[in-house]
N, C-alpha and C positions, 0 to 999 in steps of 0.2 A: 745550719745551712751547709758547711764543708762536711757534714754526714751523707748528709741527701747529695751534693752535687757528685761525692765517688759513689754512691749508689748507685745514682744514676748513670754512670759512667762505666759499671762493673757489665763485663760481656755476658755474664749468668741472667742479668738481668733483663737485657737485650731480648736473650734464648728464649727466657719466659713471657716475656710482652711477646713474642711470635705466637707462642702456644697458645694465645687468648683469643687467636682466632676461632674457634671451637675448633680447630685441628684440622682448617680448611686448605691451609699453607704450610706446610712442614719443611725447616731450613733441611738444605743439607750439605753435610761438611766431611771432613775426611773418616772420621769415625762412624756415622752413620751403619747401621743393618745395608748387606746389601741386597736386600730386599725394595728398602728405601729408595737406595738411587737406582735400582731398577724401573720401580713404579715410578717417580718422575723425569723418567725419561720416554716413559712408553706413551705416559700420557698427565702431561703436567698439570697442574691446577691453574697456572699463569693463563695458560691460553684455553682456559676452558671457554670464553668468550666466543669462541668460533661455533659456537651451537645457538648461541643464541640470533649470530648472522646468518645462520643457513634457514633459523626458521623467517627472519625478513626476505632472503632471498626466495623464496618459492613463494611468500606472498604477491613479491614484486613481478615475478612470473606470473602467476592468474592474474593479476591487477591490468599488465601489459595486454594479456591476450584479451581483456573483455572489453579492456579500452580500444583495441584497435578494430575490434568486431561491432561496437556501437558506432564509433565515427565512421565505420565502414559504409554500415547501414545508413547514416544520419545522411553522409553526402551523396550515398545510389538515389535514396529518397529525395532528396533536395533537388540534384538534377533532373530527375524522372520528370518532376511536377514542375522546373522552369521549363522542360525543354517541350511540354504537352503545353504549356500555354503559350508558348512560341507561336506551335502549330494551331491551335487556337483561332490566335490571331491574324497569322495567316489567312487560312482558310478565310476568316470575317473576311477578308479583303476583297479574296479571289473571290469567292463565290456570289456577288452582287456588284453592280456597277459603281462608279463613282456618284451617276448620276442616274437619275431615275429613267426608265423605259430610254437608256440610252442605244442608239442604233448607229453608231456614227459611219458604219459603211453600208451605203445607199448612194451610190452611184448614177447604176442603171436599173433597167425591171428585172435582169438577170437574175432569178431566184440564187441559182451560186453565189454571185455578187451579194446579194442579200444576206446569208446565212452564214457563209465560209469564207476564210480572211482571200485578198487580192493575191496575196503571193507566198508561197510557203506549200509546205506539206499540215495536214488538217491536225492540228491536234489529236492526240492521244489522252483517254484517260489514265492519269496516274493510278497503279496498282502498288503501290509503297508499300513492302511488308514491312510486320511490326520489328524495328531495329531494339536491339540490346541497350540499353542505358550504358553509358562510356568508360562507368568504374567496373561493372559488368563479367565476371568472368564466368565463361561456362564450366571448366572443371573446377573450378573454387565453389561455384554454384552448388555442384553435385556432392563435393564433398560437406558443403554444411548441410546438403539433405539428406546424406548418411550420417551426419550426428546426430537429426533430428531423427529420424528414423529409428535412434537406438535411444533416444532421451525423451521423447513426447512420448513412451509410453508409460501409463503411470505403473506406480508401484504396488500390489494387491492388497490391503487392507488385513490386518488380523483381527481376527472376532474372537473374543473370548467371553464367553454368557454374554451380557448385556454391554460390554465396553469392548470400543472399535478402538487398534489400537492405527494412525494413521504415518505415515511417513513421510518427509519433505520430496519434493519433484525428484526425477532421477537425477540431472545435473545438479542440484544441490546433495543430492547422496553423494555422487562421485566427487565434487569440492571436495566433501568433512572425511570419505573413504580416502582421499588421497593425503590429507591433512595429518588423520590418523594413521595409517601406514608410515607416512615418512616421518612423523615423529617417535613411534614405536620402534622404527629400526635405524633411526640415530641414536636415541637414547643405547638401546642394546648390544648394536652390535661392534661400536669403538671396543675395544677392550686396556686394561678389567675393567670387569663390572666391579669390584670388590678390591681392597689391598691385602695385603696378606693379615697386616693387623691395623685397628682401630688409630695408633698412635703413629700408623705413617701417614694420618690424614682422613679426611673426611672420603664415604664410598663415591668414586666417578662418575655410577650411572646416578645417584643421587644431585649430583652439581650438574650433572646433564641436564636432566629432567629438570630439576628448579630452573637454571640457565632459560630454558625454551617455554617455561610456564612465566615467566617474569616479559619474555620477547612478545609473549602474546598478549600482552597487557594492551601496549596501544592499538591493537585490529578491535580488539576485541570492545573496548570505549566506542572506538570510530564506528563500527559495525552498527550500534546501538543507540548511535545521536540521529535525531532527525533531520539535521543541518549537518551534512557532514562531505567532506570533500572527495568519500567514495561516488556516492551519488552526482556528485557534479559531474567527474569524469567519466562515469560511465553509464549513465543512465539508469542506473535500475534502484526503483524506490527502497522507504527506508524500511517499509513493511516486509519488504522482500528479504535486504539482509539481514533485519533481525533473525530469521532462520538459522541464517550461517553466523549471528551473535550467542545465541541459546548453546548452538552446536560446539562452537569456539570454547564457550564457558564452559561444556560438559569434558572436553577435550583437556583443559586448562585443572579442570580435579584428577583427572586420570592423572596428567605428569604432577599431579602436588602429592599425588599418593606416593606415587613411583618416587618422587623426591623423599618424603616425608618416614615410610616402610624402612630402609635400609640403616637407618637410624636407630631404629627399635633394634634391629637382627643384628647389628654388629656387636653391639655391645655385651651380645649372650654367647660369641665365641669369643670372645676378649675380653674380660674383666680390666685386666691392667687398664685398656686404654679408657671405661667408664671410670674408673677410679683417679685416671691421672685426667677427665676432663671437670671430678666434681672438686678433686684440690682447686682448679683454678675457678671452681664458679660455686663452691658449697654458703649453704645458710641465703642464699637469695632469693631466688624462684625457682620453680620447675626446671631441668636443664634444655628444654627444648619448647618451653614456652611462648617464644616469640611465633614461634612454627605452628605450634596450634593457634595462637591467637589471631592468625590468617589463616588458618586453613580450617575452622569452623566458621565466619562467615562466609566464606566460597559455599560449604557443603551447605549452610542455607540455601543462600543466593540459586546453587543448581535445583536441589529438590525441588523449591518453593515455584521454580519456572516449568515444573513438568507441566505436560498441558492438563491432566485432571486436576491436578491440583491448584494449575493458574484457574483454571475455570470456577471449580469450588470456592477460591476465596479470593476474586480476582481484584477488588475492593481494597484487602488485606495485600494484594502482592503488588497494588499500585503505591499503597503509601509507601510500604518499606524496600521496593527494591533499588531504589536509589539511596537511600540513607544506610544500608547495607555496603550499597558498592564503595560509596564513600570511605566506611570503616576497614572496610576489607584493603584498600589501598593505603590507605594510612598504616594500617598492619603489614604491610609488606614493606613501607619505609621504614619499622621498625627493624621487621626481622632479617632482611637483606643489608642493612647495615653499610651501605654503599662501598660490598663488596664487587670486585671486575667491571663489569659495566653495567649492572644492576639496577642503578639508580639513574642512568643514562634512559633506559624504558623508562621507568618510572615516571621519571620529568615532562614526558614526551606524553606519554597517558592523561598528563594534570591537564599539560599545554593543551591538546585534544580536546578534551572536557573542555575547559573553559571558551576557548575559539567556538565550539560549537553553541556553548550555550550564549554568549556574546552575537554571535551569528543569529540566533532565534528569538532575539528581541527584535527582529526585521519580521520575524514570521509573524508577529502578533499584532491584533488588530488597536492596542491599547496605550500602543506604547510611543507614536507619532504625536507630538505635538500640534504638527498641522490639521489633523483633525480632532471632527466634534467627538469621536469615540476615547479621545484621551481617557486617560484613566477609569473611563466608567463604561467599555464598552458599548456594543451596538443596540438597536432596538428592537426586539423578535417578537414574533405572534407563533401562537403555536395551534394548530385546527385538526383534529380527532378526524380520520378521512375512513370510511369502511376498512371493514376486516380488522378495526383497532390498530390501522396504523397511521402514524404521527408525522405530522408536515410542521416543522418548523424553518420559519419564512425569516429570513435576517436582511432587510436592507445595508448594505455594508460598501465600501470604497477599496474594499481587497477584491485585488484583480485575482482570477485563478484560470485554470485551463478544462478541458472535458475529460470527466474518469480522476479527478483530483479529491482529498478527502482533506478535512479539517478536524481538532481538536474541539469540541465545544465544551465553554465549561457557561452554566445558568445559575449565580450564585442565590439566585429569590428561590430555584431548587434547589440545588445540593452546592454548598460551597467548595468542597473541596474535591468532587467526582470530576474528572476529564474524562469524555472518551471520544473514537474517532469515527464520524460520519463521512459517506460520501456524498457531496456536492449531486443533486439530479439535474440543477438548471446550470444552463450557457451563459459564459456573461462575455455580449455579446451588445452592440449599440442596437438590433434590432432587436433586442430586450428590454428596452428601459423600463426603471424604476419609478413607482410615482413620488418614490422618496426624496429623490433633488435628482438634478441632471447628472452629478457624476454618480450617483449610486443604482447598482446592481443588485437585483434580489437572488440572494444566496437562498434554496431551498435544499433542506436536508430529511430524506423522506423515511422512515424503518418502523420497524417492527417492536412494541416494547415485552421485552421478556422478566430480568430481572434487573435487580439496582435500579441505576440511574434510570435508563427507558422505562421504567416501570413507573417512576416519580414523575416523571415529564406527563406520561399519559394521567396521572391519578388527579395530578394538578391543573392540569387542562380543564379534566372536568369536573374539579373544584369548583375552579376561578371563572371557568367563562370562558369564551371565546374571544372576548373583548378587551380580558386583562393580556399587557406585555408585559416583556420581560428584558433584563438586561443579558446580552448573550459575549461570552470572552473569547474570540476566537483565536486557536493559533494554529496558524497554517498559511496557505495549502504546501501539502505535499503529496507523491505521489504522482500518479498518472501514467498514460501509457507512453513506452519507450519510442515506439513508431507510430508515423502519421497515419490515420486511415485514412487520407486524401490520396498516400502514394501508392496505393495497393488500386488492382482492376476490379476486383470483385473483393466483398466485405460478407460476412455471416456475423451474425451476432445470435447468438444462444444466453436465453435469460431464464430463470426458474427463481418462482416470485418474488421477493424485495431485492433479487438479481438484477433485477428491471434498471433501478436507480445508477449501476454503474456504466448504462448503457445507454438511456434518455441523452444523455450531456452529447455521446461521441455521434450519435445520431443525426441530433439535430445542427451541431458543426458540421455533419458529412455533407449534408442537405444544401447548408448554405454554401459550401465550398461549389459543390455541383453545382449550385445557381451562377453562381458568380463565374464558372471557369478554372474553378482553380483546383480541381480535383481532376485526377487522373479515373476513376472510379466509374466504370459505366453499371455497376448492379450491384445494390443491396438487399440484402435477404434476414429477414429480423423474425425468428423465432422466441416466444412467450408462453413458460408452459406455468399456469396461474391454478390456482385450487376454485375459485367463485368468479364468476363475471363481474361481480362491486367491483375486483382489482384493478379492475380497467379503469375504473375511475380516478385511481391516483394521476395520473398523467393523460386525461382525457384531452384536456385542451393542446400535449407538444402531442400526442399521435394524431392531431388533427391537423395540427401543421403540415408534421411528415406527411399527409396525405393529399395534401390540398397544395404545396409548395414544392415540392419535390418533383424533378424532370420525369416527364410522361414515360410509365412503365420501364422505372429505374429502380424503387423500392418496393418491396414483397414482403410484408407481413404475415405471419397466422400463427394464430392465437389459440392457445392447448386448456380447455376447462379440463380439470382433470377431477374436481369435486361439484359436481355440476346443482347437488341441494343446495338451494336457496333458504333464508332468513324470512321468516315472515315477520315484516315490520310490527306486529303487536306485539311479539315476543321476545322484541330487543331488548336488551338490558344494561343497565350500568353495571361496569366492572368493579368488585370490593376495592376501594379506599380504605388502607390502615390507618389508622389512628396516630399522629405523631404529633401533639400539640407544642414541645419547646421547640425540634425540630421546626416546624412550622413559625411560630413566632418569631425565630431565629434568621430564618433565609426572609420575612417577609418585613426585618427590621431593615437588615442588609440589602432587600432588594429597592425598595423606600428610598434608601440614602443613596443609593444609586441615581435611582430616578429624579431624585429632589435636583441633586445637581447638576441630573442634562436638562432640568426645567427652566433653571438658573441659565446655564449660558446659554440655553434657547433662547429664553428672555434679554439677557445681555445681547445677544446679537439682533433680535429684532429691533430693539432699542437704538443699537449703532445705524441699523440700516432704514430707519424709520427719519433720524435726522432733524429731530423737531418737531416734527409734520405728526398731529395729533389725526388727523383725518388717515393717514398713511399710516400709524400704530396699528389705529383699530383695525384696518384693514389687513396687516400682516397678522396679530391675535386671533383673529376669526380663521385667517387661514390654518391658520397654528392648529389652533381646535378640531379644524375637520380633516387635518391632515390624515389622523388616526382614527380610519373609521370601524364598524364591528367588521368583524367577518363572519362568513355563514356560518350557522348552527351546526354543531358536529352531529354524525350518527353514531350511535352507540352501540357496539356489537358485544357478542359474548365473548370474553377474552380466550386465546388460542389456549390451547389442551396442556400444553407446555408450560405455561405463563408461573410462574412461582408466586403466588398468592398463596394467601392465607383464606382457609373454609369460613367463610361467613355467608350469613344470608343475605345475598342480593337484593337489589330495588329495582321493582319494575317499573318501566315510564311510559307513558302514554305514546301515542304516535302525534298526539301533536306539537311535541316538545322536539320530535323529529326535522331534518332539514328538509324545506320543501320540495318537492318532486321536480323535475326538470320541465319546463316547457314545452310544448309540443313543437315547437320550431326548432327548437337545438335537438330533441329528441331525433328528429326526421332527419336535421344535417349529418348527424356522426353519432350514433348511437351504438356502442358493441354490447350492451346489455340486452338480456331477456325479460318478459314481464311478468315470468312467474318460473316453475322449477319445472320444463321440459318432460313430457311424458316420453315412456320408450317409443312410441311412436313418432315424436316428433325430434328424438336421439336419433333414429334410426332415416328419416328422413333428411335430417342432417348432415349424416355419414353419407348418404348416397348420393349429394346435391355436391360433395365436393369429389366425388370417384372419378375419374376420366372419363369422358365421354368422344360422341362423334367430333365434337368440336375443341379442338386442341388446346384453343387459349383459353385458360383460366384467370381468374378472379387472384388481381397482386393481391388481396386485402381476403381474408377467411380467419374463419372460428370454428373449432373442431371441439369434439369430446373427445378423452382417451391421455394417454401421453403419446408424447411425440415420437417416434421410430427414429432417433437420429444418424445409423445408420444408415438408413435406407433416404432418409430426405439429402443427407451430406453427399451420396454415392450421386441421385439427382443434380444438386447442383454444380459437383465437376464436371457436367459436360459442357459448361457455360462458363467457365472458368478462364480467366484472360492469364497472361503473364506473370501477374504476381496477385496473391492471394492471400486476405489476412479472417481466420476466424477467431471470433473473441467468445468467450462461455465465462456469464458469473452465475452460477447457481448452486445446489447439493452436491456433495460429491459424487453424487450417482449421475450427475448431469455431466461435469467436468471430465469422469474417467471414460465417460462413452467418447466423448468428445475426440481427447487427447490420443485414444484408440483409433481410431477414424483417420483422424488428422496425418496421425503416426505412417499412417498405409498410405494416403495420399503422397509422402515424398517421392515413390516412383515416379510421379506425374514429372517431375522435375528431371530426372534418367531418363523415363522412353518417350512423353508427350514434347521436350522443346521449354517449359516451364520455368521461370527462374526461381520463385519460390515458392511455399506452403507455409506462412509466418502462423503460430498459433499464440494466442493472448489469454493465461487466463487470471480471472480475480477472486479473490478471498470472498467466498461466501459472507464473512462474521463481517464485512468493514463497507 
């Protein structure tokens, strides 16, 4: 023991225990090179900490500016729409009596007496021009329509043979361009990059670079949760920053290279100092081990996110991209070593992580006590609708909003696939559900391609139309940032299963306009669809919008753009692959599901029956026809795309088919054709909608062709009120016309008097 305690005590030994920093920290003292106390003085290792604050501050910077530009928005919107219902009600007042065919001044036979008050000057009608909303400012105006100007144009597309390569919005290029710039010339341009030798310490643009790739740890978590406190403050979904999470992470290997590089290079002009760092770490592991054992799964984690690659095995990138990020952080608690403030990010990334996912036990529909969905989820029907695409129907108690999407996970189909649907239906009290009074039917309507959608549609028409299923919902998230209640005119641009994220905000515009509560005097709803079946998916809410909606307020027309029709004999089942334990598997799972909402179905009818044998049966029977079949699906040839396997198809009879519609609902609201259009009756078509002597045309039309959005957009800015919101979910060939258009409308905001030109757009894929 008195060996060890002067050992310990000896200054050499001291010297040494410094040096074990890997040569991060180099003491220095009167003998030193003075090289050494040059280099830390110019730029010390103590405060290298100050790089990893500069990269929080300039996120605290963006983070400021987008929050003050959503609340900006939030409260223009907010008063717009109290201050239009004000006038509203006003008006109701003014413009009818208190009392019916009141005349109260009748005097004498005096017509003047009659008509025009006793005393005064005659009224005037009010000519009230449109005032400015109160937060309102007209050069502020014009300056966000010069950013829009410079930002709603999209970014051109690179083709290379057969793979398009695509780019995020301009404002999200200039975010990651600016991100990447100022991390590039902080790193660089402190000086040295380098010390003279190895043994005065570890290189500075290396402690830089790590320093700012460690700082980016918690954006980069937060970026990427669904529940997370960017999105609160500022409105913009979680779909959206993952963009700027993908971009953060590619950004976060560049400074791990830049860290990780100079490592390698120093030690080939200085030997001494690789020899003096394998004295104090020889016969262990690698010398820089901890540093690759983080920085190969990053270089995963990046590749594995490119988007062919997501696409190609995107199954494969769902299970392991989180069990990856997890290792990769742990690896960084390794190799950081809770050097500077290191581990101060660090903690703050876990803290992050967990809040959020703590947070998303409120998203999920399973996880409430108070309801029947506890642990076994909700109750779904799923019904094959033309074109091969899938309507699954969820009665559910989760409130959401219009243009909102959810997670769906169906364990009787795949137990462990999530993916994210948007919401078509309103939930809405003039919706109700026949499932209980506080539930809402949640419809989720798309397209099945490959994986999961591909399993949903094969098992549909498996099992029936008849057989449910247990559905796990987590959500809603998402949704659009601003109200379309606060905008004067609305455009909505859809291109095919584009439709679904536009159904919801429609039929809320509708109601708002019923009620008052929309500022909104004209909407205008473009549909460019490949067959007229497509109409069918939402036959019954465009019948709504048509028949509910204020007189010559909304304008539809509808774009066939593949006008051959299916001849019902030669419809066909789509190949079903063969998966027998799979199958076994989800249909043991979905069973036990089932078994025990049977159980506390029954447990509650029981409660609420009370005794009363007569009042059991009575709720049992209810119980029974609660769930009744739904219509017979139609079977189409699956899309051209569709990832199937070559087999030979089953042909089925037409009368296995859904029955034909009635002739009374046919006649009320009918957009389909009753056979495939000869050119002559294409051509009559075209001609029945061209202008004519008579000005006013049909809100309601169905065209061949694609749409000229151009030329129809140029059209409806002549009608164009004060604020303006166009929305476009479609192909990209839909969105980039759009956004071009839109882009050239900011002037309307400079020389018309205008205050905006808001453009909305949505992800084709969700």
């Amino acid at each position: 023991m008195p060996y060890l305690q002067n050992h310990f005590s000896d200054p050499s030994f001291t010297t040494k225990l410094h040096s074990l920093d890997k040569r991060v920290k180099i003491p220095v003292n009167s003998s030193s090179p003075p090289e050494l106390i040059a280099a830390s003085k110019q730029d010390p290792w103590s405060q290298s900490g100050k790089y990893a604050l500069g990269w929080v501050y300039f996120c605290i910077i963006l983070f400021v500016l987008t929050f003050a530009m959503h609340w900006y928005h939030y409260w223009n919107d907010k008063i717009g729409r109290a201050t239009h219902k004000e006038e509203v009600a006003k008006s109701s007042k003014t413009s009818s009596p208190d009392i019916d065919y009141e005349m109260a001044n009748l005097p004498t036979n005096a017509s003047t007496r009659k008509l025009f008050p006793r005393i005064g000057e005659l009224p005037q009608e009010s000519t009230r021009e449109e005032e400015e909303s109160p937060l309102t400012f007209g050069p502020f105006n014009k300056l966000i329509a010069l950013v829009r100007f410079v930002f709603y144009r999209p970014i051109p597309m690179l083709r290379y043979k057969k793979r398009v390569i695509s780019f995020p919005g301009p404002g999200a290029t200039v975010v990651i361009l600016a991100a990447l710039i100022f991390v590039t010339l902080y790193t660089f341009l402190p000086q040295p990059l380098y010390y003279a030798s190895i043994a005065f310490g570890s290189p500075p643009v290396a402690i830089r670079a790590g320093m700012i790739a460690v700082a980016m740890m918690p954006w980069i978590i937060a970026l990427s949760m669904k529940a997370n406190i960017i999105t609160l403050m500022t409105g913009i979904g979680h779909e959206r920053l993952n963009v700027l999470h993908r971009w953060a992470a590619y950004i976060c290997l560049f400074l791990s290279l830049i860290h990780t590089i100079p490592f390698y290079v120093t030690p080939m002009w200085d030997q001494g100092g690789l020899r003096t760092f394998k004295g104090f770490f020889s016969g262990q592991y690698y010398i820089y081990g901890t540093g690759l054992a983080a920085l190969i799964p990053l270089c995963v984690l990046c590749v594995h996110s490119l988007p062919f690659v997501r696409a190609w095995m995107y199954e494969l990138f769902v299970a392991l991209h989180v069990p990856l990020s997890i290792v990769y952080l742990g690896m960084l608690f390794w190799h950081c070593h809770n050097y500077l403030t290191s581990w101060n990010y660090l903690w703050a990334t876990t803290a992050i992580w967990a809040i959020s996912y703590c947070v998303r036990l409120f998203y999920l529909n399973w996880t409430n006590p108070r309801r029947l969905s506890w642990l076994i989820g909700e109750e779904a029907a799923v019904t094959v609708l033309p074109e091969n695409a899938v309507k699954v129907t969820i009665p559910s108690q989760v409130k959401w909003s219009p243009g909102q999407y959810v997670y769906l996970r169906m364990p009787g189909i795949s137990v462990f696939e999530n993916h994210p649907f948007t919401i078509a239906s309103l939930c809405s009290d003039d919706f109700p559900s026949e499932y209980g009074e506080n539930y809402r039917d949640m419809v989720l309507v798309f397209r099945p391609f490959g994986g999961f959608t591909r399993k949903v549609l094969n098992t549909a028409i498996e099992k029936g139309p008849e057989k449910t299923y247990r559905a796990f919902i987590d959500g809603p998230y998402g949704g659009l940032r601003r109200d379309l209640a606060s905008f004067d005119t609305v455009v909505l641009f859809a291109g095919g299963s584009g439709i679904t994220a536009i159904v919801s905000h429609l039929l809320n515009l509708i109601k708002k306009m019923r009620d008052g509560k929309a500022v909104t005097k004209q909407v205008h709803v473009v549909w460019a669809l490949k067959r007229p079946e497509t109409l069918e998916w939402f036959r019954e809410e465009l019948r709504i919008c048509r028949e509910f909606a204020p007189p010559e307020s909304v304008h539809c027309q509808f774009y066939i753009t593949a006008a051959k029709r299916h001849i019902p004999g030669q419809q066909k089942i789509p190949p079903s692959p063969s998966r027998p334990f799979h199958d076994a598997l989800h249909k043991q799972i979905d069973n036990t599901f089932q078994g025990i909402a049977s159980k506390r179905n029954s447990a509650l009818i029981q409660d609420a029956a009370a005794g009363d044998s007569e009042k059991l049966r009575e709720l049992r029977k209810e119980d029974e026809d609660s769930v009744t079949g739904l219509p017979h699906p139609t079977f189409l040839p699956p899309p051209k795309k569709a990832h199937t396997r070559h087999k030979p198809s089953l042909s089925i009879g037409t009368s296995n088919l859904a029955p034909p519609p009635s002739e009374e609902g046919k006649n009320s609201f009918d957009f389909g054709f009753p056979s495939t259009p000869t050119m002559l009756q294409k051509n009559i078509m075209r001609f029945a909608f061209l202008p004519s002597m008579n000005p006013k045309k049909s809100s309601w039309s169905t065209e061949y062709g694609r749409p000229d959005i151009a030329f129809m957009l140029k059209g409806f800015e002549r009608d164009f009120g004060k604020k303006t919101c166009v929305f476009v979910c479609g192909p990209p060939s839909m969105r980039v016309d759009v956004q071009r258009c839109v882009a050239g409308m900011q002037r309307g905001v400079w020389n018309k008097g205008r205050e905006e030109v808001f453009l909305h757009t949505e992800n084709y894929a969700i």
